[in-house]
N, C-alpha and C positions, 0 to 999 in steps of 0.2 A: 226693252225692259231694262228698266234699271236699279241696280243694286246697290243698297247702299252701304256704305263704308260699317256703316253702327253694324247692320245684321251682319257682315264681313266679321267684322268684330267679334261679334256674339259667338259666332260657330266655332271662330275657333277658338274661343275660352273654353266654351262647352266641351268642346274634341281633347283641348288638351288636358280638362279636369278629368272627363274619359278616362285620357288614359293613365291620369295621376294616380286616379283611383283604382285601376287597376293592377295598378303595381305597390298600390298601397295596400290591398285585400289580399296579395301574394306575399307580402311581406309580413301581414297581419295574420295568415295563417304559417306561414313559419315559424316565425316566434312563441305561437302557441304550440305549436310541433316541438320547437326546441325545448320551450319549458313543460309540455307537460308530463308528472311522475318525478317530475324533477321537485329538489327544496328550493329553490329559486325561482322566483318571480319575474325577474327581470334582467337585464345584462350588467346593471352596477352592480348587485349583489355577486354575481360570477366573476368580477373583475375582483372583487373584497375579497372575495374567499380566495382568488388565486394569489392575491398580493402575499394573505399572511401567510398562506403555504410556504409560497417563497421566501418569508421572513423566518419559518420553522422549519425549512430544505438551508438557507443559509446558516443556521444557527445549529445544524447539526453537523452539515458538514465540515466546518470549522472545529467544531467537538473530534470529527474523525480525523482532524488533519494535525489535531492538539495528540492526537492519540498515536498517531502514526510517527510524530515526529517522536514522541518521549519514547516508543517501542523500539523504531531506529538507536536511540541514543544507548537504551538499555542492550540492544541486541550486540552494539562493540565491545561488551564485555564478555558475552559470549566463549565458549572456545569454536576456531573456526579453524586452526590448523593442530593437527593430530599426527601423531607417529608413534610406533612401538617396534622397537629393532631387538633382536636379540643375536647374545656374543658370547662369545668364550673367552674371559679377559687373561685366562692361566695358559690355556693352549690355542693352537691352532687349527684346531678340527670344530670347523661353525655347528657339525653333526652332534658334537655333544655340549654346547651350550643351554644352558639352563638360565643366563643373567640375560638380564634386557634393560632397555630403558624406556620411557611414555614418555611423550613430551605434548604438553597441552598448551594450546597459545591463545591470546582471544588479537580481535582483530589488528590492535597495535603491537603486535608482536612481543606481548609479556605475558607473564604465564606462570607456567610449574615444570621441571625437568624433575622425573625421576628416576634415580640410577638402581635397579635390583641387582647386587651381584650376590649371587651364589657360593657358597663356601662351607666346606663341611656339614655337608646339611643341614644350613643353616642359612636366610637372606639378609643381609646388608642392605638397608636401604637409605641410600644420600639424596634427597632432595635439594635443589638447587633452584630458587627464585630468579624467571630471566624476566629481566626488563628493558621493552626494546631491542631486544637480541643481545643484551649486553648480561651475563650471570652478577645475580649480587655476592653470594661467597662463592671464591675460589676462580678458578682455571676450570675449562672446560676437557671434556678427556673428548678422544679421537671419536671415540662410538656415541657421547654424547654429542659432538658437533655434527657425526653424519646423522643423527636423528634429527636432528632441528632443519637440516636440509632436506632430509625427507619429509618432514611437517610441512616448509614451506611448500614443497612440491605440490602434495596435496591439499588442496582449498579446499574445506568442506562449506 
């Protein structure tokens, strides 16, 4: 018996549209699986929709990175070093002092020194502008210097 090459042929176009089509009918119920209840039709539409998301996920985020950085910039102004010491500037007994001083700094170390001293029942209060650790009027006194080292001490 002999076979010839043609129906050789034939079978296996046949067999292999078989199986083409069967993985085309698995494929073909997927895709309806995947879109149906969905607003999308097709997969270029899901490609479309995911582009411009991503063009409105970049354009926000760049928004929050505009945001973040002017907050950073705004935030060194800040006070971020603090101290309040208090002193007896007449005597030597810390027990009965009533004078102090605040010292506010922002992050570049300038700020506000204020000295309350006490007297007569009555407050003195010298403010002193420091910039960069550096005072704009005057000399700094002993209890105001140790306040500004206890400022830096504390980071807040």
């Amino acid at each position: 018996m002999q076979i010839s090459y043609q129906y050789l042929l034939d079978i296996t176009i046949l067999t292999w549209l078989f199986i083409i089509s069967i993985y085309f009918i698995k494929l073909l119920k997927s895709h309806r699986r995947l879109f149906s209840g969905s607003k999308y039709e097709n997969i270029t539409e899901v490609l479309e929709d995911l582009l411009k998301n991503q063009e409105a996920s970049a354009k926000q985020i760049q928004e929050l990175k505009d945001h973040f950085d002017k907050l950073k910039t705004d935030s060194q102004s800040f006070f971020r070093y603090t101290s309040f010491l208090r002193y007896d500037p007449f005597s030597k007994n810390p027990y009965e002092s009533q004078s102090f001083v605040i010292v506010l700094l922002n992050e570049q170390k300038s700020g506000i020194l204020l000295n309350f001293i006490y007297t007569n029942n009555q407050y003195r209060i010298y403010p002193k502008l420091i910039k960069n650790l550096k005072p704009k009027a005057g000399e700094l006194t002993k209890e105001e210097q140790n306040a500004i080292n206890e400022a830096l001490k504390r980071h807040v």
